[in-house]
C-alpha positions in Angstrom: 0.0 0.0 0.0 1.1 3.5 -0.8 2.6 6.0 2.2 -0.2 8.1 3.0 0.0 11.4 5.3 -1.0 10.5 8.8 -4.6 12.2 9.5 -6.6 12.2 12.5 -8.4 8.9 11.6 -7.3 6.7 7.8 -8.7 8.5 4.5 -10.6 6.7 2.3 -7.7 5.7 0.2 -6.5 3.9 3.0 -9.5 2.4 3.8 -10.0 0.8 0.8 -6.3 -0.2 0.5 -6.9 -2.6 4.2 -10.2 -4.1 2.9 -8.0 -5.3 -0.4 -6.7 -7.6 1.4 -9.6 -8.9 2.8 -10.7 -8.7 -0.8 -7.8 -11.0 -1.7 -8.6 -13.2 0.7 -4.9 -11.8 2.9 -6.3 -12.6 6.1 -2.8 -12.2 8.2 -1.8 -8.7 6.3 -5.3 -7.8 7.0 -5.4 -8.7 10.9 -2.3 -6.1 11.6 -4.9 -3.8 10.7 -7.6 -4.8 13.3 -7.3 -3.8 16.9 -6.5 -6.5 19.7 -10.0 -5.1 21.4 -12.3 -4.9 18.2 -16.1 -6.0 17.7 -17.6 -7.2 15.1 -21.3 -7.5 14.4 -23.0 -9.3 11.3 -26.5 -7.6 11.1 -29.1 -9.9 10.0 -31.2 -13.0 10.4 -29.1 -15.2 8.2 -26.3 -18.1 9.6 -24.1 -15.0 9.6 -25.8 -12.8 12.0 -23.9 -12.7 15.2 -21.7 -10.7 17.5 -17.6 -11.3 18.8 -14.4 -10.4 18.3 -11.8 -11.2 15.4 -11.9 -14.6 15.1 -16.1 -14.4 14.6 -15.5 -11.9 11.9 -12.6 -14.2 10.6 -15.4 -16.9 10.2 -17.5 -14.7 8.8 -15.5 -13.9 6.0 -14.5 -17.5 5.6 -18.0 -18.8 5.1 -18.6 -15.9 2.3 -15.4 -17.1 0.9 -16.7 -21.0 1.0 -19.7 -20.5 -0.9 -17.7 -19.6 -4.2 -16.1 -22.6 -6.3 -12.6 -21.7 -6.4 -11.8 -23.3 -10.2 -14.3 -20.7 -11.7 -14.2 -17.3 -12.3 -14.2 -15.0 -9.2 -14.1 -11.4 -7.9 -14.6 -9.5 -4.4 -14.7 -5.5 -5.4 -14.2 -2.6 -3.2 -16.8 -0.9 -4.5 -16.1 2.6 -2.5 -14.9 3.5 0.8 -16.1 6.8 1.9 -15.3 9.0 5.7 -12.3 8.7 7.7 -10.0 11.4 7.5 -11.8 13.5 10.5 -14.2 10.9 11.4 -13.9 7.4 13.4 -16.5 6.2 11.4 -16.3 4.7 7.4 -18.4 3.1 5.0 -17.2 0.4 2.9 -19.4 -0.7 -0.4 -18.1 -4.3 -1.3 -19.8 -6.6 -4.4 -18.6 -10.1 -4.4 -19.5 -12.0 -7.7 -18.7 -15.5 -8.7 -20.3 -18.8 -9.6 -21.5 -20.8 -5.9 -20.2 -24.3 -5.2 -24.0 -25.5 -6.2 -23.5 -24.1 -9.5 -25.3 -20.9 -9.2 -24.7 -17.5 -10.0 -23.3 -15.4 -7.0 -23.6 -11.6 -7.2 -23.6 -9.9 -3.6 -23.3 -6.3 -3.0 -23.0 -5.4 1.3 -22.1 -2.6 3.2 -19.7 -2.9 5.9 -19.8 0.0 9.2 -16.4 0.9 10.1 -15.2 2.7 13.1 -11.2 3.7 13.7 -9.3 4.1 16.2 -6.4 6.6 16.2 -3.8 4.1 15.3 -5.4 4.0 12.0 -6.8 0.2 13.4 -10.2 -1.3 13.0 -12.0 -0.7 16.3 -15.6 -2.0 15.2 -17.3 -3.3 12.5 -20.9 -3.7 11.4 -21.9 -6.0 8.4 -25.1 -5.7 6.5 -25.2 -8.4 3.6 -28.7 -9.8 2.1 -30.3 -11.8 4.0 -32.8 -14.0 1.9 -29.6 -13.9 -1.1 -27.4 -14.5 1.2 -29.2 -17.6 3.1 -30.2 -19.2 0.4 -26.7 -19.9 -0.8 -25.5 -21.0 2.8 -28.1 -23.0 2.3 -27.3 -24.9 -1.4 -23.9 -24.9 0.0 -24.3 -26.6 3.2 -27.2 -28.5 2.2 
């Protein structure tokens, strides 16, 4: 990631920069960005929706990342990454499309709630994916 002059909280730049590597499915480079103390909550009332600390949000991520066949053609998208700068608080726009390990189509757009802390770490996170979309792949994929 490019050097970036040190604000009060990370510009969006920044922002968008950590969440590539959750993109890329770089979950170590990713962690040195999280704080020891953060939170993490998936809104919803999908197999998702929950509350915890890293390793919940690790799983999280992981179960997204199990529902697409690996062999096919695949892409999570940073979509745009907006505050920061002089605010704790960010907004992340994400799209992951790809084909599902049942076969089917894939095309998820969520919003991720991001609060800062002043070492430029993730202090809390807040998840909104689609729920019925969403479920219904857990679903195929888990059977």
């Amino acid at each position: 990631m490019a050097t970036i002059a040190k604000s009060y909280y990370p510009p969006p730049e920044y922002i968008a920069g950590v969440y590539g590597y959750r993109a890329v499915g770089n979950y170590a480079k990713f962690k040195e960005y999280v704080s020891a103390s953060m939170v993490s909550e998936t809104k919803g009332k999908s197999a998702l929706a929950g509350k915890g600390k890293y390793d919940y949000a690790l799983d999280v991520s992981q179960q997204l990342d199990g529902l697409i066949d690996p062999s096919k053609e695949n892409k999570v998208e940073i979509i745009r990454a907006i505050g920061g700068g002089d605010q704790a608080w960010s907004t992340i726009v994400a799209k992951t499309t790809g084909t599902t390990k049942a076969g089917k189509t894939l095309s998820h757009e969520y919003v991720l709630l991001v609060r800062w802390d002043l070492d430029w770490k993730i202090a809390e996170i807040h998840a909104f994916h689609d729920d019925v979309h969403i479920g219904e792949h857990l679903k195929d994929v888990k059977g």
